[in-house]
C-alpha positions in Angstrom: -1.6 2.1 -28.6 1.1 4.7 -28.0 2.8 6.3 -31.3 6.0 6.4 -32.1 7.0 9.7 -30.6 5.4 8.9 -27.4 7.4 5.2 -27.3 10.4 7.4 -27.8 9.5 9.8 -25.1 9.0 6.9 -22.7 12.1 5.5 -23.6 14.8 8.0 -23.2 12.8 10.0 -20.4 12.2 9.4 -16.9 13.2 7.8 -14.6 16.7 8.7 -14.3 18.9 5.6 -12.8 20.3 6.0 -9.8 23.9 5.2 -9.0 23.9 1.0 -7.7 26.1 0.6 -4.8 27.5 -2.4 -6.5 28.2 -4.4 -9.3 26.0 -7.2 -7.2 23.1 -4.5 -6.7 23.5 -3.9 -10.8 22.9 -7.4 -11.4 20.4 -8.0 -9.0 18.4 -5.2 -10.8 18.9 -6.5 -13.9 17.8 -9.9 -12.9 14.7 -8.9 -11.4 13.6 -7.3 -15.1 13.2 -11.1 -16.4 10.7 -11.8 -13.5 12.6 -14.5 -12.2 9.8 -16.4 -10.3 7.5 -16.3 -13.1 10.4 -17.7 -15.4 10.4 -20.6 -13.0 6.6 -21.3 -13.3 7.3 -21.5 -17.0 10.4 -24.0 -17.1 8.3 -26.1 -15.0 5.5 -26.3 -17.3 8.0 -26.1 -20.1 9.9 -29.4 -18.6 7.2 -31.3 -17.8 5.8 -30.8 -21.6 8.9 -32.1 -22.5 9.0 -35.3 -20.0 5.6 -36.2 -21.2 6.1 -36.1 -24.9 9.4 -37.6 -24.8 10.7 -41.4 -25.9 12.6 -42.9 -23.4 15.5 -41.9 -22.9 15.4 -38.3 -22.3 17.7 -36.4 -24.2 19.2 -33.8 -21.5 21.0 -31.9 -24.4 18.1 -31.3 -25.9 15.6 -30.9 -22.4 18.7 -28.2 -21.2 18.6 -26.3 -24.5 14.5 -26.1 -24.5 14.9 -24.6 -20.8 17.7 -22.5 -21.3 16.0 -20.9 -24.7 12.4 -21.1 -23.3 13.9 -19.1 -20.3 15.7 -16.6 -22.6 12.7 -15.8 -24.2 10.5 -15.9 -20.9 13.0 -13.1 -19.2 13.6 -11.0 -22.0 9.7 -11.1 -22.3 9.6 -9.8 -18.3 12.0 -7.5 -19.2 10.2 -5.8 -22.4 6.7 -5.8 -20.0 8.4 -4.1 -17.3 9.7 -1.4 -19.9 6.0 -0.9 -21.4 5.0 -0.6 -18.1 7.2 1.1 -15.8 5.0 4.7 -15.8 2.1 2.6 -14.6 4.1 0.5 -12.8 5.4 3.5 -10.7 1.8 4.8 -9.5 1.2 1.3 -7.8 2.6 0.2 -4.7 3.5 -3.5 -5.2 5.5 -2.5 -8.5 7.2 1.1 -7.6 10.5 -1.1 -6.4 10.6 -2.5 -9.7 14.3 -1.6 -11.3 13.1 0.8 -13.6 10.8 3.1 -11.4 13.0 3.4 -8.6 15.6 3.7 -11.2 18.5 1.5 -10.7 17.9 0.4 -14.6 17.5 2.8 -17.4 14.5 2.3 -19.8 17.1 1.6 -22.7 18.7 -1.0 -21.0 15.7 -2.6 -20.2 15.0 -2.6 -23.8 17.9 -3.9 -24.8 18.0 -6.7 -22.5 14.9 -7.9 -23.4 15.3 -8.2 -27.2 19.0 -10.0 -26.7 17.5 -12.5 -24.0 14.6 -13.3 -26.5 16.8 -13.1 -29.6 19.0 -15.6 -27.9 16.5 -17.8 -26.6 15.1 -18.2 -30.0 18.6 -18.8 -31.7 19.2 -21.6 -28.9 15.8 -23.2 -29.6 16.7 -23.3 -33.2 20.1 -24.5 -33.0 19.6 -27.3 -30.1 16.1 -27.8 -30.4 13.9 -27.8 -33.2 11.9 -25.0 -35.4 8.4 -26.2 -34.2 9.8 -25.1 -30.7 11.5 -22.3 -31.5 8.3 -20.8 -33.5 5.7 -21.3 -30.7 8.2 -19.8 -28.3 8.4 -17.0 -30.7 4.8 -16.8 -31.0 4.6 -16.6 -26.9 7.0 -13.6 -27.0 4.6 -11.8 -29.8 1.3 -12.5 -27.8 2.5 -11.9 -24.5 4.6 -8.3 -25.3 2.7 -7.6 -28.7 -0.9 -8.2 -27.6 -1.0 -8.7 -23.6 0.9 -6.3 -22.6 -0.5 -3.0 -24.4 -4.1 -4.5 -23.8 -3.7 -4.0 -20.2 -4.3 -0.2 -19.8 -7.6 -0.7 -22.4 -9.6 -3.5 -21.9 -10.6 -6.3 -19.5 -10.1 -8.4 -21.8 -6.5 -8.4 -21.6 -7.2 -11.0 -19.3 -8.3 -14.0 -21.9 -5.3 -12.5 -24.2 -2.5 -12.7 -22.0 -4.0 -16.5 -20.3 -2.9 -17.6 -23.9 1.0 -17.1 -24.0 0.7 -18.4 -20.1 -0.2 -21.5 -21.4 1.9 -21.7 -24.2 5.5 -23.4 -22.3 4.2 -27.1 -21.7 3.4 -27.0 -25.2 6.8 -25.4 -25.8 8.5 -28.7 -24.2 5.9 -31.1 -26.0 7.5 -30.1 -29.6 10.9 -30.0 -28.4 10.4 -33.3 -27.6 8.0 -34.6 -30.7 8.5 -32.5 -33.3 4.9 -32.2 -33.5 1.5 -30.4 -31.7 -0.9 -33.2 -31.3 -3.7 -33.1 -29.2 -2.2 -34.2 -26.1 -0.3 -30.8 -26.3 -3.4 -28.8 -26.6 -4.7 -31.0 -23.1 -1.5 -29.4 -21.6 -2.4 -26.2 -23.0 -5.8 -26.0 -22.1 -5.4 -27.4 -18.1 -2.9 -24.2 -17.7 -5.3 -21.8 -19.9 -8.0 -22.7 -17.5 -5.9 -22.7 -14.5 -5.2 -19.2 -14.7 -8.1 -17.5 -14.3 -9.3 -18.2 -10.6 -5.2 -17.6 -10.2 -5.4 -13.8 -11.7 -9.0 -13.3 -10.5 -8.0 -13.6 -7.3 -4.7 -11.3 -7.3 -7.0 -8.9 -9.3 -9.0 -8.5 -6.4 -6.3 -8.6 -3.6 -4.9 -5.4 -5.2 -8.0 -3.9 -7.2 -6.8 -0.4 -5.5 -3.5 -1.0 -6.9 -4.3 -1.6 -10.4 -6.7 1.3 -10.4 -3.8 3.2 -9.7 -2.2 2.0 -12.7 -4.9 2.7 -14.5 -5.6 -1.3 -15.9 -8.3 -2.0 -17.1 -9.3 -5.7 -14.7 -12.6 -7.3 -14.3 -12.5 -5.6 -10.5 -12.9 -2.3 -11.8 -16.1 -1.6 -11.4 -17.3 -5.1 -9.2 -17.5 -3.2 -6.2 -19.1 -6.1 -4.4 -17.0 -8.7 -6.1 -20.2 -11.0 -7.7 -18.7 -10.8 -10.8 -15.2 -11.9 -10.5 -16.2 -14.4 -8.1 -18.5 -15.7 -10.5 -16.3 -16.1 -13.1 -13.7 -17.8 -10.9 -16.3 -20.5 -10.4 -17.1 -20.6 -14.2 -13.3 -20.9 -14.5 -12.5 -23.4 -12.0 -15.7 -25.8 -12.7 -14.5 -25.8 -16.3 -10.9 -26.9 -15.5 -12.3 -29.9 -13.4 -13.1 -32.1 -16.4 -10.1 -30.3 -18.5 -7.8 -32.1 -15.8 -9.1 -35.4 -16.6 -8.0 -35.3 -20.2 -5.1 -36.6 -19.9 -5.9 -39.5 -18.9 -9.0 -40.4 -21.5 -6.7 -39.1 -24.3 -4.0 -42.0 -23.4 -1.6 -39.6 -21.7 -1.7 -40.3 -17.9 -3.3 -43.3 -15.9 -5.6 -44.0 -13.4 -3.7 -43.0 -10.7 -3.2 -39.6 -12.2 -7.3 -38.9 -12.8 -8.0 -39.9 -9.4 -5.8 -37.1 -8.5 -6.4 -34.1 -11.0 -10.4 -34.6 -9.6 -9.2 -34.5 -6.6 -6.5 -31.3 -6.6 -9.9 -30.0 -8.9 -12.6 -30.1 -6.6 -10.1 -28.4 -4.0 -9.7 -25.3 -6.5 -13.5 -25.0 -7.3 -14.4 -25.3 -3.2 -12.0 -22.6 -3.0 -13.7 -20.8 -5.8 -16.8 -21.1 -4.6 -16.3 -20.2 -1.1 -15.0 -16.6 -2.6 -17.7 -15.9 -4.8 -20.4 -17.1 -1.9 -18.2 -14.1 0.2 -16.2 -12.1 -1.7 -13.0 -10.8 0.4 -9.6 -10.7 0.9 -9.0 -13.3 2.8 -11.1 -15.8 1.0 -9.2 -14.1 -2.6 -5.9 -15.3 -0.8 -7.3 -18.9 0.1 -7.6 -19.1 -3.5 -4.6 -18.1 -4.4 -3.0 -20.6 -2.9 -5.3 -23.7 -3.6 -4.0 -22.3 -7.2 -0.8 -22.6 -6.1 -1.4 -25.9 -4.7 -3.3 -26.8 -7.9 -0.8 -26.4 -10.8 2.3 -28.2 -9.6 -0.3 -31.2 -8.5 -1.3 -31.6 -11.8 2.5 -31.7 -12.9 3.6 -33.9 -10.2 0.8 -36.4 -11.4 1.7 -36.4 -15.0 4.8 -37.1 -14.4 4.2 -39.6 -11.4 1.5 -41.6 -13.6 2.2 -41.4 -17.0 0.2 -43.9 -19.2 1.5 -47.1 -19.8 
């Protein structure tokens, strides 16, 4: 952990911002500090919770302010990781263009950003929502920037840490809907906890040189040959195969739905397993996107086939 003099010397120090050619450039910068994509990837989990858990009707006031806080909180989380990180972030080649190493945002803004977007997110959850939302999106923001974030640089574990504010949105939109965290909330949880880690394994390897560069600390380290994370990308995947199927034997999706998660599941762990039988880029990339194929399945399915 860094002490208070160092945080301060990161802050105000480098890197200097460079002029923006325009007021669109500026906002563009600015934008791309909440990690816009990723916030998407959360407001889909985030509405789907919500869809599940919900009585007919839907109430769109109340499924708009869930999005719009959970999204506030989701960017201004970006935003505070890409501050903690932006030193790092500047040794590696996929994150040097980010808007505070090439300098088109100052540190301090970043910072400031980041606590408004999550203290308004928050406030909008409490006012439109309910508490029980507002507190586990609060509780995201605390693992992901308070935990996650400076675990990176120190331990491979970081890993299992930060998997557990990933999965924290559905459950986000489950008690903004209910009021409540039963246990088809923690099926939700626990599909996406799961799905993450053949997901990051596999970006881990694509760009092992890169986060060496950073100097993070990832499970492809020191797996030279790869048997490792491949491994546990199979451990990962095989586990997430019956995890899928809770849904339905909890009462929370249908046949049609179960046929479907094993089906979108045993994709994913043949994709697993062909990278850990031969470990390489190509095969890391295959997995990727069965992962990205996997996730929005599931959702698709939950919401196609809910139970009766």
């Amino acid at each position: 952990m860094k002490t208070t003099a160092s945080l301060d010397h990161v802050l105000l120090s480098e890197p200097r911002v460079a002029p923006a050619a325009s007021t669109g450039d500026r906002a563009k910068a600015y934008v791309s500090l909440t990690k816009p994509r990723l916030v998407m990837m959360v407001l889909l989990t985030v509405g789907v919770g919500y869809a599940v858990g919900a009585h007919r009707p839907i109430s769109m006031v109340a499924l708009l302010a869930t999005l719009v806080g959970t999204g506030l909180v989701a960017g201004g989380s970006g935003a505070l990781n890409q501050w903690m990180e932006h030193a790092r972030d500047a040794r590696m080649r996929r994150t040097a263009g980010r808007a505070i190493p090439s300098g088109r945002v100052a540190p301090i803004e970043a910072v400031v950003v980041g606590f408004l977007l999550v203290g308004v997110g928050v406030a909008v959850l409490l006012a439109w929502s309910n508490a029980l939302a507002a507190a586990v999106a609060g509780l995201t923001f605390v693992l992901y920037f308070g935990l996650y974030t400076p675990l990176k640089p120190i331990t491979t574990l970081n890993t299992i840490v930060g998997a557990i504010p990933g999965a924290l949105p559905p459950v986000i939109g489950w008690a903004a809907a209910t009021g409540r965290l039963g246990l088809e909330a923690w099926a939700l949880f626990l599909i996406v906890f799961l799905w993450q880690f053949p997901h990051f394994l596999a970006i881990a390897w694509i760009h092992r040189e890169d986060y060496r560069r950073g100097g993070f600390q990832m499970v492809t380290a020191d797996d030279v040959l790869g048997r490792q994370t491949g491994r546990y990308a199979v451990t990962y995947a095989l586990a997430l195969l019956p995890a899928g199927l809770l849904p339905t034997t909890i009462g929370l999706a249908g046949p049609f739905y179960f046929v479907g998660a094993l089906l979108v599941g045993l994709y994913y762990l043949i994709a697993a397993v062909a990278f850990w039988r031969d470990v390489d880029d190509a095969r890391a990339r295959r997995l990727l996107r069965a992962s990205f194929l996997y996730l929005p399945a599931i959702l698709a399915l939950l919401l196609l086939n809910p139970a009766s």
